[in-house]
C-alpha positions in Angstrom: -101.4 -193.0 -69.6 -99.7 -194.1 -72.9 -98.4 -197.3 -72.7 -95.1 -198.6 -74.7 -93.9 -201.5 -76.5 -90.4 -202.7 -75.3 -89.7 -204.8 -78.0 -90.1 -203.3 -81.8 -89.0 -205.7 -84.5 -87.5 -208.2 -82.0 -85.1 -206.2 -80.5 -85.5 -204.3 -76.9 -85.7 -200.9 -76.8 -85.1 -198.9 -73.4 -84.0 -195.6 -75.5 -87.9 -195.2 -76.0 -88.3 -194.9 -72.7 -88.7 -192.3 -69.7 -87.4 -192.3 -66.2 -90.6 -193.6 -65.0 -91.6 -196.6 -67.6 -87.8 -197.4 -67.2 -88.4 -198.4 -63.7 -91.3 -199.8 -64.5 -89.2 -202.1 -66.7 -86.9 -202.8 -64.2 -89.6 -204.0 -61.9 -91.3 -205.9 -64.3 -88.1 -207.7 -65.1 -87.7 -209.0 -61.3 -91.1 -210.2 -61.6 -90.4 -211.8 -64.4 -87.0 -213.5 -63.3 -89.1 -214.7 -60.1 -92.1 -216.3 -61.5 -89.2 -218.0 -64.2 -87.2 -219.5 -60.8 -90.4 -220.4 -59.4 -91.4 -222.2 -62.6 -87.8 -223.9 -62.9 -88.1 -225.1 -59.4 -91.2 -226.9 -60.5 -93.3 -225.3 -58.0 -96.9 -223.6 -58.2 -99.1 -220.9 -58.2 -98.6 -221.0 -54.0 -95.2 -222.1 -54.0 -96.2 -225.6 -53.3 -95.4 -228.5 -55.6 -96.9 -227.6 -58.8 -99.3 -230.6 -60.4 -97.6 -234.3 -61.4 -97.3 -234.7 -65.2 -99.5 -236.9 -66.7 -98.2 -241.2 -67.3 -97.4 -240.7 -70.5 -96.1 -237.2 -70.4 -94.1 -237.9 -67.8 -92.2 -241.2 -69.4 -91.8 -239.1 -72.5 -90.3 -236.4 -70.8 -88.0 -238.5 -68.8 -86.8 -240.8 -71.9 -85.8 -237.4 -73.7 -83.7 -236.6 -70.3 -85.5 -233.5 -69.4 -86.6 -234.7 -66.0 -90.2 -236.0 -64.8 -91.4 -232.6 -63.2 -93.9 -229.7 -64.3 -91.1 -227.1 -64.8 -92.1 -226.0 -68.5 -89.0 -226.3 -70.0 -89.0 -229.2 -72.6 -88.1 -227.3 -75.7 -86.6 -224.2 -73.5 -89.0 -221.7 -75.9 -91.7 -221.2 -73.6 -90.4 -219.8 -71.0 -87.2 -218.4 -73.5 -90.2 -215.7 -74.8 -92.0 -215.0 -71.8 -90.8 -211.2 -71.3 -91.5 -207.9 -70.4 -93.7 -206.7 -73.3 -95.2 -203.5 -72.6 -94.7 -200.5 -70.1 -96.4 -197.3 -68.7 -95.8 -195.4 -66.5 -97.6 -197.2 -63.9 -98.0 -201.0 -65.2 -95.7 -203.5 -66.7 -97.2 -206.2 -69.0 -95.4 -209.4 -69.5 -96.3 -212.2 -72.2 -95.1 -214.7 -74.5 -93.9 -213.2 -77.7 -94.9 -216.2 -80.8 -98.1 -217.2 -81.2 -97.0 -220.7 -80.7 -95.9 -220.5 -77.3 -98.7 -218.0 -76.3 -100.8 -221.6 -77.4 -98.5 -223.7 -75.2 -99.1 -220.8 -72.6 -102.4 -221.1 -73.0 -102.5 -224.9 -72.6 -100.6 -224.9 -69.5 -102.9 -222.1 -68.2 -105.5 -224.5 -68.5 -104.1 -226.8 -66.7 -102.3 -225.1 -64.0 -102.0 -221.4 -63.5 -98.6 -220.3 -63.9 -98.4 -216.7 -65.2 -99.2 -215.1 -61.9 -97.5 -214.3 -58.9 -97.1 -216.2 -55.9 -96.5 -215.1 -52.1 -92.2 -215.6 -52.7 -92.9 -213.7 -55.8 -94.8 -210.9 -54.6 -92.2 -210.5 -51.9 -89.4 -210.6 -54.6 -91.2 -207.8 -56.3 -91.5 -205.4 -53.1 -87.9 -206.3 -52.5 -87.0 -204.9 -56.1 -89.3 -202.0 -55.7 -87.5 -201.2 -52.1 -84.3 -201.2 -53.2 -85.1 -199.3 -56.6 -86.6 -196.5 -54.0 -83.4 -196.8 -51.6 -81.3 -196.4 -54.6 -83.5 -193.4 -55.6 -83.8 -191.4 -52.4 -80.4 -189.8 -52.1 -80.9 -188.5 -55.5 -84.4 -187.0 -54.9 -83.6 -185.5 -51.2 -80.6 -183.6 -53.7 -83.2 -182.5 -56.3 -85.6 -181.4 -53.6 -82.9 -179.5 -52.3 -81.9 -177.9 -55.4 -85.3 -176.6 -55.5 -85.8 -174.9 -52.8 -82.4 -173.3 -53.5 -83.0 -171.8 -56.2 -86.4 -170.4 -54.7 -84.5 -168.4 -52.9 -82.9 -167.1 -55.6 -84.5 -163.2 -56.4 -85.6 -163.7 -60.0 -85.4 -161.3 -63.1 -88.8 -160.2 -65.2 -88.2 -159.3 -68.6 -90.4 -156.4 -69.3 
């Protein structure tokens, strides 16, 4: 399955898309916004705490007034570019989109894992994916509909 890049020359583009990697989008985007609230609640890879800065790091980070937690928003950049990249039909891809914060990513990879999903953000997924379905079924039930209708129907043959 073909897979497509959201962004083309830094701007996001959904007209590329089909039905399908559209919703895949969408999902990927509630993933997304729930590993970013995870990460700005300071909290890990199980939704517990997430590591203590280091000394230094930590009086740094305090004296600039951005707070003495792991939350990955000094600069704001990091998490800023960590998006939705790439879609199929059955798979969204997220990433950061400069090479300097995919090294910061990298980094803080190392030291903690962040990019994944916890348990809350698995469950916020499922959520997304229910109510995409429940959103969906009235219109399918009608399409399944039409088509038995016009089944029914006695068709012509062009001979």
């Amino acid at each position: 399955m073909p897979s497509v890049r959201v962004y083309q020359k830094k701007q996001l583009r959904l007209d590329l898309l089909n039905f399908r990697q559209r919703q895949m989008y969408e999902l990927g985007a509630a993933g997304v916004a729930a590993v970013k609230a995870r990460l700005a609640a300071a909290q890990g890879p199980e939704d517990a705490a997430a590591k203590p800065l280091t000394k230094r790091y930590a009086i740094f980070k305090t004296r600039k007034g951005k707070g003495n937690r792991r939350n990955l928003t000094f600069s704001g950049d990091l998490l800023r570019n960590f998006q939705v990249r790439t879609v199929s039909e059955n798979r969204a891809k997220a990433n950061v989109s400069t090479r300097k914060d995919r090294i910061k990513a990298w980094a803080n990879q190392k030291r903690e894992a962040w990019m994944v999903f916890s348990p809350k953000n698995k469950a916020a997924v499922v959520e997304a994916a229910r109510q995409m379905l429940e959103a969906m079924k009235t219109r399918l039930l009608m399409e399944r509909a039409w088509e038995e209708s016009s089944d029914d129907r006695p068709r012509r043959t062009c001979r």
